[in-house]
C-alpha positions as CSV (number, residue, x, y, z in Angstrom):
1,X,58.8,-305.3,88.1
2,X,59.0,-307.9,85.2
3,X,61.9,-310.3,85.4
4,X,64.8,-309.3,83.0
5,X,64.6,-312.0,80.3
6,X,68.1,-313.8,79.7
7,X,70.7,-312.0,78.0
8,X,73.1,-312.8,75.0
9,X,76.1,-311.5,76.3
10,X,79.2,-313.3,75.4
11,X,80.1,-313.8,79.2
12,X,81.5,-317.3,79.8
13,X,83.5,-319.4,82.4
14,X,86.1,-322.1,82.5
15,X,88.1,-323.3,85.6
16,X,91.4,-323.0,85.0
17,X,93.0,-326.9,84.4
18,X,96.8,-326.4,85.7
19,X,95.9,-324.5,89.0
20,X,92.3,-326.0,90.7
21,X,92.4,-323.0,93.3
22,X,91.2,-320.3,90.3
23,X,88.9,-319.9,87.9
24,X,89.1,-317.8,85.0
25,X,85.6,-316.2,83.8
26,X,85.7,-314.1,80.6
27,X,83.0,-311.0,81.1
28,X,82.0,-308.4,78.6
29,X,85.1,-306.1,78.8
30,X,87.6,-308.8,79.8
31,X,88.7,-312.5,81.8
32,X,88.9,-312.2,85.2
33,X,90.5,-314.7,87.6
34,X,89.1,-315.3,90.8
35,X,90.3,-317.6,93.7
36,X,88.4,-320.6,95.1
37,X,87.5,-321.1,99.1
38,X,86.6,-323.2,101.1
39,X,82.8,-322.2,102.3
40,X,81.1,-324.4,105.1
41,X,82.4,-327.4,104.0
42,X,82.2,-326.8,100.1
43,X,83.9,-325.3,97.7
44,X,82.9,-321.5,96.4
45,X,85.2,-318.9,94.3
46,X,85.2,-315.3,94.9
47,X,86.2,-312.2,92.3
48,X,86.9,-309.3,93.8
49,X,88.2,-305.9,92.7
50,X,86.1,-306.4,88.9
51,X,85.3,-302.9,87.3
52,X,82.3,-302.7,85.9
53,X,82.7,-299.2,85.1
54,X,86.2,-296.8,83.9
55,X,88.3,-294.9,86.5
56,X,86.0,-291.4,87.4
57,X,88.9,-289.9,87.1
58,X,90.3,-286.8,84.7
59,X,87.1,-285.7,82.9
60,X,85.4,-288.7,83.7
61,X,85.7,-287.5,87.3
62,X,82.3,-285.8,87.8
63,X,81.1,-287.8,84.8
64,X,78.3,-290.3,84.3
65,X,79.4,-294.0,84.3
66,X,81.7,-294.9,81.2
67,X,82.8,-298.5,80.2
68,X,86.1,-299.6,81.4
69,X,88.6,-300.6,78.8
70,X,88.3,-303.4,77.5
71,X,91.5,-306.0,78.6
72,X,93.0,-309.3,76.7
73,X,95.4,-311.2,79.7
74,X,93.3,-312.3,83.1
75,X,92.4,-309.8,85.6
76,X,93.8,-310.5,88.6
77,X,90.5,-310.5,91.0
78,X,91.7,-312.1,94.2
79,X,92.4,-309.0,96.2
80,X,89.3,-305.7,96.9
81,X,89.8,-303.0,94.2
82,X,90.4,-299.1,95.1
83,X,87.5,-297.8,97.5
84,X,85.8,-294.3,97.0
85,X,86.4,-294.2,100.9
86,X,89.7,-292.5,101.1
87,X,89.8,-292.4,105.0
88,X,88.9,-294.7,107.3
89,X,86.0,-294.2,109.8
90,X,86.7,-293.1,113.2
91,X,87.0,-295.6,115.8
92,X,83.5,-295.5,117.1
93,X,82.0,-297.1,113.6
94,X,80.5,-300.2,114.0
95,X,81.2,-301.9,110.8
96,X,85.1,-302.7,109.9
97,X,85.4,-300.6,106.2
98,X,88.3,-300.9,105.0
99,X,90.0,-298.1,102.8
100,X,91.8,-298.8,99.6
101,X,93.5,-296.7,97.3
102,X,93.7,-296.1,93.9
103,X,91.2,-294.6,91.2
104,X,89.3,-297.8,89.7
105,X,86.6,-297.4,92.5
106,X,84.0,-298.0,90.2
107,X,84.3,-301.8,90.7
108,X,82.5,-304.8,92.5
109,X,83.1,-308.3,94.3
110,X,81.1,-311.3,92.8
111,X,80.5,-314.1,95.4
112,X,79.7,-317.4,93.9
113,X,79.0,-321.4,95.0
114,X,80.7,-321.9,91.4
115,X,81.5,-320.7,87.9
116,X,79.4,-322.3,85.3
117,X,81.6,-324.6,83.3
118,X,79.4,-324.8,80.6
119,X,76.4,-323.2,79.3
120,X,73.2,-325.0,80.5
121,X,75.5,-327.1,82.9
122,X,73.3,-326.3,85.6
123,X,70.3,-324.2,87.0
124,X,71.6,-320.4,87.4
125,X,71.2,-319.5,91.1
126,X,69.7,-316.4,92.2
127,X,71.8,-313.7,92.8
128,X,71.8,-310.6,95.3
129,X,73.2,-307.3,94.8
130,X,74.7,-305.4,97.9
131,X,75.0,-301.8,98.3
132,X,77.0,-300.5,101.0
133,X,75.8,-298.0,103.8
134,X,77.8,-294.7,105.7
135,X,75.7,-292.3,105.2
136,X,76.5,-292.0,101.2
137,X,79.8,-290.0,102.2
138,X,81.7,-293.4,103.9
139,X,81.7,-297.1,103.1
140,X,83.3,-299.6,101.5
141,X,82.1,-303.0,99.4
142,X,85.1,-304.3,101.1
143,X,83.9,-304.9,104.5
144,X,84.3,-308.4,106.4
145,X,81.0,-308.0,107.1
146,X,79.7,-308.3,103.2
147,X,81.2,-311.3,102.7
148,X,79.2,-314.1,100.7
149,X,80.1,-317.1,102.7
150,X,76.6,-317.8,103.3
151,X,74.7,-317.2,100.8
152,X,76.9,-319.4,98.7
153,X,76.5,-322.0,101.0
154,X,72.7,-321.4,100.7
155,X,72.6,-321.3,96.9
156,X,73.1,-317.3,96.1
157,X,75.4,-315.5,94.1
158,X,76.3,-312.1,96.0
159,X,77.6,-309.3,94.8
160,X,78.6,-305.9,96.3
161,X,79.5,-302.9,94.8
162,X,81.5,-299.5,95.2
163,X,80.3,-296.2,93.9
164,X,81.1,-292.3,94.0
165,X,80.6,-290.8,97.2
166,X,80.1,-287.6,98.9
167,X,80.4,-284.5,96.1
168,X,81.9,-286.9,93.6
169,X,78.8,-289.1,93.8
170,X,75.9,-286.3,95.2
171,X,77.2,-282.7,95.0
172,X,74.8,-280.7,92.4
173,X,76.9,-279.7,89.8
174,X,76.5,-276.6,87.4
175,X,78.3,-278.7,84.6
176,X,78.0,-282.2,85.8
177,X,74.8,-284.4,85.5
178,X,73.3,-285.2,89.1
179,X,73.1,-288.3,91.2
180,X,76.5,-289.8,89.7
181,X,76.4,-292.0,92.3
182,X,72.8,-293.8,92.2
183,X,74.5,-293.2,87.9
184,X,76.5,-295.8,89.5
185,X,74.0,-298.3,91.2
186,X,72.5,-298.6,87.5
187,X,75.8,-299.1,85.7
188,X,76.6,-301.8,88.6
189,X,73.4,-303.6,88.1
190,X,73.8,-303.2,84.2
191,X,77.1,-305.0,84.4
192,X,75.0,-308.1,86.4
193,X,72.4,-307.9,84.1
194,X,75.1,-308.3,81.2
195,X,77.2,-310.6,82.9
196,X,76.3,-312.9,86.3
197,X,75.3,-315.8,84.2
198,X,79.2,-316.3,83.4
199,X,79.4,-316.8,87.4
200,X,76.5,-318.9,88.2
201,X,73.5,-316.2,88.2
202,X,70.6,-315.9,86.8
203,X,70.1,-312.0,85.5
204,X,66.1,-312.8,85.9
205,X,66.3,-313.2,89.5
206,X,68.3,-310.5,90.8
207,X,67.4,-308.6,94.3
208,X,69.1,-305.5,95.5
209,X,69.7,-304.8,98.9
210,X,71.0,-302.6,101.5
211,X,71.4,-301.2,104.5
212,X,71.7,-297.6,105.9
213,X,72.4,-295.6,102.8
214,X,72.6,-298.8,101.2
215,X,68.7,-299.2,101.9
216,X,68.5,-295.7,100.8
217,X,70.4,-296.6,97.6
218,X,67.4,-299.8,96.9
219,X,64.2,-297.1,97.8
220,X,65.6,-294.9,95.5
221,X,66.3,-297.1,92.6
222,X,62.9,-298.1,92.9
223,X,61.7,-294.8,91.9
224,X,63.9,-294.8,89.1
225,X,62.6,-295.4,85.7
226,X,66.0,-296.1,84.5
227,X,66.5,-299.0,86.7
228,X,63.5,-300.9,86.0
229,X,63.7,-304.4,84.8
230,X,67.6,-304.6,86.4
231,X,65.8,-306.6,89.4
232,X,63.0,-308.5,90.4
233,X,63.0,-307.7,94.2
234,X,64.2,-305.3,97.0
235,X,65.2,-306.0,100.6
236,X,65.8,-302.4,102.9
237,X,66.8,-302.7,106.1
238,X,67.1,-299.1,108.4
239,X,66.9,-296.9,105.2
240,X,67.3,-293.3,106.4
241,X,65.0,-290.3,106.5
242,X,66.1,-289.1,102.7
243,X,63.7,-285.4,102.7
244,X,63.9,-282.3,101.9
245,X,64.9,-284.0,98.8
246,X,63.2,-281.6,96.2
247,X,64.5,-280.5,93.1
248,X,65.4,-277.1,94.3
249,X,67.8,-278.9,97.2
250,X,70.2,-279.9,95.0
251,X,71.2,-276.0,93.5
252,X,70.8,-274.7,97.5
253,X,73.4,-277.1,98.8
254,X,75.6,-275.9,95.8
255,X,75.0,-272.5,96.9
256,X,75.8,-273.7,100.3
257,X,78.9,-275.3,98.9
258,X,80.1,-272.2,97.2
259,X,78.9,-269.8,100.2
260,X,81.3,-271.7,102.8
261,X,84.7,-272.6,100.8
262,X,84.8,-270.2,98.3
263,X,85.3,-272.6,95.7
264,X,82.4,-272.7,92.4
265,X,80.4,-275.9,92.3
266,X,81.7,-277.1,89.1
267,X,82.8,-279.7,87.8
268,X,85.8,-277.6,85.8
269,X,86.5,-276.1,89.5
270,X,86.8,-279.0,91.3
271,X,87.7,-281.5,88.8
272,X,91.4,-281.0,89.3
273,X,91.1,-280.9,93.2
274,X,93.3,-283.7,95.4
275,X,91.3,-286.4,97.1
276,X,92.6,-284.6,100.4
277,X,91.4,-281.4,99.2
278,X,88.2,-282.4,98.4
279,X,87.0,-284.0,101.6
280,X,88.2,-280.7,103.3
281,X,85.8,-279.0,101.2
282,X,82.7,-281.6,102.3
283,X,83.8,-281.2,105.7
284,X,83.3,-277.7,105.5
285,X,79.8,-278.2,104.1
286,X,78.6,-280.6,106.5
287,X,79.3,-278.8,109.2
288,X,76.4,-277.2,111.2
289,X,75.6,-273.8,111.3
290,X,72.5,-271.3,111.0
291,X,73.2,-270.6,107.3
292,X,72.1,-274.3,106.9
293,X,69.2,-274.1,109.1
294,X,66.7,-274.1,106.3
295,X,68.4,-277.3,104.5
296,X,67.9,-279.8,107.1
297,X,69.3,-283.7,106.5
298,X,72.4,-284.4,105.0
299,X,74.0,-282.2,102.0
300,X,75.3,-284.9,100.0
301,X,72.6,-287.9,99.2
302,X,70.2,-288.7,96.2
303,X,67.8,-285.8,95.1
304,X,65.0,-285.2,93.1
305,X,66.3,-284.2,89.9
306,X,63.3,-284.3,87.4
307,X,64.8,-286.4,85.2
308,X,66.7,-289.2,86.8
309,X,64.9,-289.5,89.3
310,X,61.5,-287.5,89.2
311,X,59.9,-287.4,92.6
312,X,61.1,-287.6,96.5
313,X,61.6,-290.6,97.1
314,X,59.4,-291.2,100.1
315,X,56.5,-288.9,98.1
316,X,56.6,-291.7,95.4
317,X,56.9,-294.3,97.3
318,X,54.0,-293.6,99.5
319,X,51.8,-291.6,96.9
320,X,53.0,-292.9,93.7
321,X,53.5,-295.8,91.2
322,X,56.7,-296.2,90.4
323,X,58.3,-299.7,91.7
324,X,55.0,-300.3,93.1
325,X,55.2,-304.5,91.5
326,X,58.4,-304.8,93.2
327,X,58.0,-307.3,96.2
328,X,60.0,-305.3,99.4
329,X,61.1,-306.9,102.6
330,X,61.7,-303.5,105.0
331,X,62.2,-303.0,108.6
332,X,64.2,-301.1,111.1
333,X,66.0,-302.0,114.3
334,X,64.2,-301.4,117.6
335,X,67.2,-298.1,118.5
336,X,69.1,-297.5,115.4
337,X,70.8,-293.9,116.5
338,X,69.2,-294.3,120.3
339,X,73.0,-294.2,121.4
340,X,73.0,-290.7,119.5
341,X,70.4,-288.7,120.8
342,X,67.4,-290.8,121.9
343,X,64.6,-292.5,120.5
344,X,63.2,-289.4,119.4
345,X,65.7,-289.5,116.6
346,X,65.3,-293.1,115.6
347,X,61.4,-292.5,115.3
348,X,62.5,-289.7,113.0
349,X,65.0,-290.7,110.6
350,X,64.1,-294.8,110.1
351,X,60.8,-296.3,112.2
352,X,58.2,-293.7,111.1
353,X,59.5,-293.3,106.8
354,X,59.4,-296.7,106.8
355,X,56.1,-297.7,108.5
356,X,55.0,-294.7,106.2
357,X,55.7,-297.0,103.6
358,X,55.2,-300.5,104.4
359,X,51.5,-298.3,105.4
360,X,51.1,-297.3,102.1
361,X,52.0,-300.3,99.9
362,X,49.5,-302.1,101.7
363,X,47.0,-300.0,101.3
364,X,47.7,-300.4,98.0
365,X,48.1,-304.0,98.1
366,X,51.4,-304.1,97.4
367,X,53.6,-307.3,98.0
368,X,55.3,-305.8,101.6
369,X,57.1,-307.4,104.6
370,X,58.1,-305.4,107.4
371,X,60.3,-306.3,110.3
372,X,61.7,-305.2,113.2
373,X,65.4,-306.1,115.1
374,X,65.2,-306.2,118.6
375,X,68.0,-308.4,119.9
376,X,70.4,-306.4,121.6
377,X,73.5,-307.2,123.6
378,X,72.9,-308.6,127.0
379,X,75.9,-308.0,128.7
380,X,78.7,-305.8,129.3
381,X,81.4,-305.4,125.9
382,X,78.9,-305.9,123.3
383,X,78.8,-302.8,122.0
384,X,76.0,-300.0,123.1
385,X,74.6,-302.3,125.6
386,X,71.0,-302.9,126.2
387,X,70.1,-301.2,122.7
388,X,69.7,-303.0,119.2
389,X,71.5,-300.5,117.4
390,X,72.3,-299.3,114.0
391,X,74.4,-301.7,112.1
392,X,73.3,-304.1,114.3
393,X,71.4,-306.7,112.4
394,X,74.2,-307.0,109.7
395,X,75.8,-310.2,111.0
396,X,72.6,-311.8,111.5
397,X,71.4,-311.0,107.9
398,X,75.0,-312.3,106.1
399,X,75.5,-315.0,109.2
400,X,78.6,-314.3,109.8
401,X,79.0,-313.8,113.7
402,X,82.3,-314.9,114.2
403,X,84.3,-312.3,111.6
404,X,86.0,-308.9,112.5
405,X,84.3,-306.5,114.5
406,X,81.1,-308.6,115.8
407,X,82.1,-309.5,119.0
408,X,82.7,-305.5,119.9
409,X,79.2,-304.5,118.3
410,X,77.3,-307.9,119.3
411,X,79.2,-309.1,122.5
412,X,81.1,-312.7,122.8
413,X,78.2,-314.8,122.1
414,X,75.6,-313.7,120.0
415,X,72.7,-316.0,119.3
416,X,73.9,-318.4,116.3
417,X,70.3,-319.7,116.2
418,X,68.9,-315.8,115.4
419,X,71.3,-315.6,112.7
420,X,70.0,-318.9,111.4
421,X,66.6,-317.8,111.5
422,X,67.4,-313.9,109.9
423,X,69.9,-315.0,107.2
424,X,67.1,-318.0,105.9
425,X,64.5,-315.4,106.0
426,X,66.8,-313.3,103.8
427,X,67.8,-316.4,101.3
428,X,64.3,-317.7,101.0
429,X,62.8,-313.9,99.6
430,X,65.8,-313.9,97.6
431,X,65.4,-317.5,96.3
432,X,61.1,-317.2,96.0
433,X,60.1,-313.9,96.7
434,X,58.8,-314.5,99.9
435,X,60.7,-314.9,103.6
436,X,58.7,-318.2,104.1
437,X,58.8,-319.6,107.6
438,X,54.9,-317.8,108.0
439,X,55.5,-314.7,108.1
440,X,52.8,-313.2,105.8
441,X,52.3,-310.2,103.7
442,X,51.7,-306.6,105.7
443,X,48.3,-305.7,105.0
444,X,45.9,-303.7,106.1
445,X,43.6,-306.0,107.8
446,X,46.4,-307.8,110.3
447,X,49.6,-305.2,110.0
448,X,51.4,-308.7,111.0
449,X,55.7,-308.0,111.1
450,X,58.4,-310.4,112.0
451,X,60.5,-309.1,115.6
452,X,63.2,-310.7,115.7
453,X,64.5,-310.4,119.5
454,X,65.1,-313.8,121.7
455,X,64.1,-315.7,118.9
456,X,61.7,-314.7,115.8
457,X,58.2,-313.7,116.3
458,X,55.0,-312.9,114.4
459,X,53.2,-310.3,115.8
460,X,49.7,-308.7,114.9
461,X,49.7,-304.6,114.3
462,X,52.8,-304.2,116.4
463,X,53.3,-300.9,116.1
464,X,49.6,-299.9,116.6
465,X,50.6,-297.2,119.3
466,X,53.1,-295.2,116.9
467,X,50.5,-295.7,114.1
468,X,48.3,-293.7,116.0
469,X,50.9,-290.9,117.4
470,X,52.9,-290.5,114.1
471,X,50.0,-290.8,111.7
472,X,46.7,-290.4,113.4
């Protein structure tokens, strides 16, 4: 994908003079006022909470993306805006997600070493994009666990965004354009696009990334026509199993939809439905039973639409062009839902769709790193012992071992030095389109993927044996 050439929006930044813990940036719709940190011994500012997009509330409820209001005083940005998580996971979730309410959830957190005082003060940094996981029904941008501590310390701008979930974001809709939510990913990237030079980015060197549903958010805009030229790069890490994903899904789980609660799927029916309501209805869909038996995978997640997004997502990605220029780190780790119902299941949904892509980008020689994580908890607390789970790697990848909710999913003393060697991996493909540290291209001729377990590894074709079982 061709790097997006520098924009003319009117996006600029001043620190505030009377008050040297803020900064003020004025974006396209509007100043926003962030607060400085201190980040690893240096100072970095953080935004939170900015919409990039209007309430999807009222009739813009089940509506594409629409441009906030435009505002004249300083947003206040030091807090995380409204979430489209309205309840909080259960207590077995790995990854601490908070909920927060109110309707602006169309909104996103900018991380940044620094504002640019002037234009042409300084080189623009690169910047990466973060789309949160759960499974495109649960998540939230304002995890712990997403925080850009380290990347600003290693020269990136991060941002991470919210977006419709569930049957706001996925539900086929009679009256209602599909895929609102990857509508969302777009708008998100739009804003950045239009406005992360005001914070220190540079709009040509923007990668999106992901994890989860998150990973499945990046494969999918790289099938999407609409979203070329909004970045340069793609990192995926455990992207799910997205198939069936057909165009015909989309109507069935409507008819599903209507079949169990009674209720049309329309956006005129359901528009004026409470946020209570509304998950009670998505509970009842994704619920198991023989009338879905012929649907299998999850109800609510990106689909095949013929216009948004024209193909499967794995069909193109294995068979077709689209997002084929696009370097893409991808990998998996070792037991991702091994807890859940063995490794059966992980083969299934993550190790073998990916393979089947890394597989077919390099037969096509397309610019492809795969990985594997294989470091699991060695003793008794961390977590599913014994097993390098799903969710797993996050803290290594954002280096960030010591906030909320790792020592439960990691143990009391996770390796600093592989979340060095993960999170520079990570900066350096963001930074020059390539992990460094020699970890080559996966080709066809040496198959060679990083493991990162005790330490990282390069290894030769290391998944020769599932190669030969899942593919023959």
């Amino acid at each position: 994908m061709p790097e997006h050439p520098a924009t003319t929006a009117t996006a600029t930044a001043t620190a505030t003079a009377t008050d040297t813990a803020t900064a003020t940036v004025t974006t396209t719709h509007g100043p926003v006022r962030g607060e400085r940190r201190r980040v690893h011994g240096a100072h970095a500012f953080r935004f939170l909470g900015i919409p990039y997009a209007a309430p999807p509330v009222g009739a813009l409820r089940f509506a594409p993306p629409a441009a906030p209001a435009p505002w004249a005083a300083p947003l206040d940005a030091t807090a995380y805006g409204p979430t489209a998580q309205r309840r909080a996971v259960g207590e077995g979730a790995t990854v601490p997600e908070p909920s927060v309410p109110g309707d602006a959830v169309l909104n996103l957190n900018v991380f940044t070493p620094a504002p640019v005082p002037a234009p042409g003060a300084r080189a623009a940094l690169p910047v990466l994009v973060w789309i949160h996981g759960g499974g495109f029904t649960a998540g939230s941008a304002a995890s712990p666990w997403y925080d850009g501590a380290a990347f600003n310390r290693d020269g990136v701008v991060l941002v991470s965004i919210g977006y419709r979930l569930g049957i706001e974001g996925f539900l086929h809709l009679a009256d209602a354009p599909d895929n609102r939510g990857v509508r969302d990913w777009i708008a998100a990237l739009e804003w950045v696009r239009d406005n992360i030079a005001a914070f220190g980015g540079d709009p040509a060197k923007v990668t999106v990334a992901g994890q989860s549903a998150g990973a499945g958010a990046v494969q999918t805009l790289l099938v999407t026509p609409a979203a070329r030229g909004l970045f340069r790069a793609a990192i995926s890490m455990s992207a799910p199993l997205m198939e069936p994903q057909e165009r015909w899904t989309g109507p069935a789980v409507a008819e599903l939809f209507t079949r169990r609660t009674g209720v049309p799927a329309t956006a005129a029916a359901l528009r004026g439905l409470s946020d209570d309501r509304l998950l009670a209805l998505q509970e009842a869909v994704d619920a198991p039973g023989p009338d879905r038996a012929h649907l299998p995978g999850p109800p609510f997640q990106p689909r095949a639409d013929g216009e948004l997004i024209p193909r499967p997502v794995l069909a193109e990605l294995t068979g077709g062009d689209l997002g084929a220029e696009v370097p893409l780190l991808l990998g998996f780790t070792r037991h991702e839902f091994h807890a859940f119902g063995g490794q059966e299941l992980t083969d299934l949904v993550f190790r073998r769709p990916n393979l089947a892509v890394a597989e077919a980008r390099a037969a096509r020689g397309r610019p492809t790193w795969l990985y594997e994580f294989g470091w699991a908890p060695p003793v008794p607390g961390g977590g599913t012992r014994g097993l390098a789970v799903h969710c797993l790697d996050l803290p290594f990848a954002f280096d960030l071992l010591g906030v909320e909710g790792v020592m439960a999913a990691a143990g009391e003393a996770p390796p600093q030095h592989l979340a060095d060697a993960v999170h520079a991996a990570l900066t350096a493909f963001v930074r020059d389109l390539d992990p460094g540290g020699a970890w080559p291209r996966y080709t066809r001729d040496r198959r060679a993927a990083r493991l990162w377990a005790d330490g990282p590894a390069l290894v030769a074709d290391p998944f020769r044996a599932e190669r030969a079982r899942w593919f023959g």
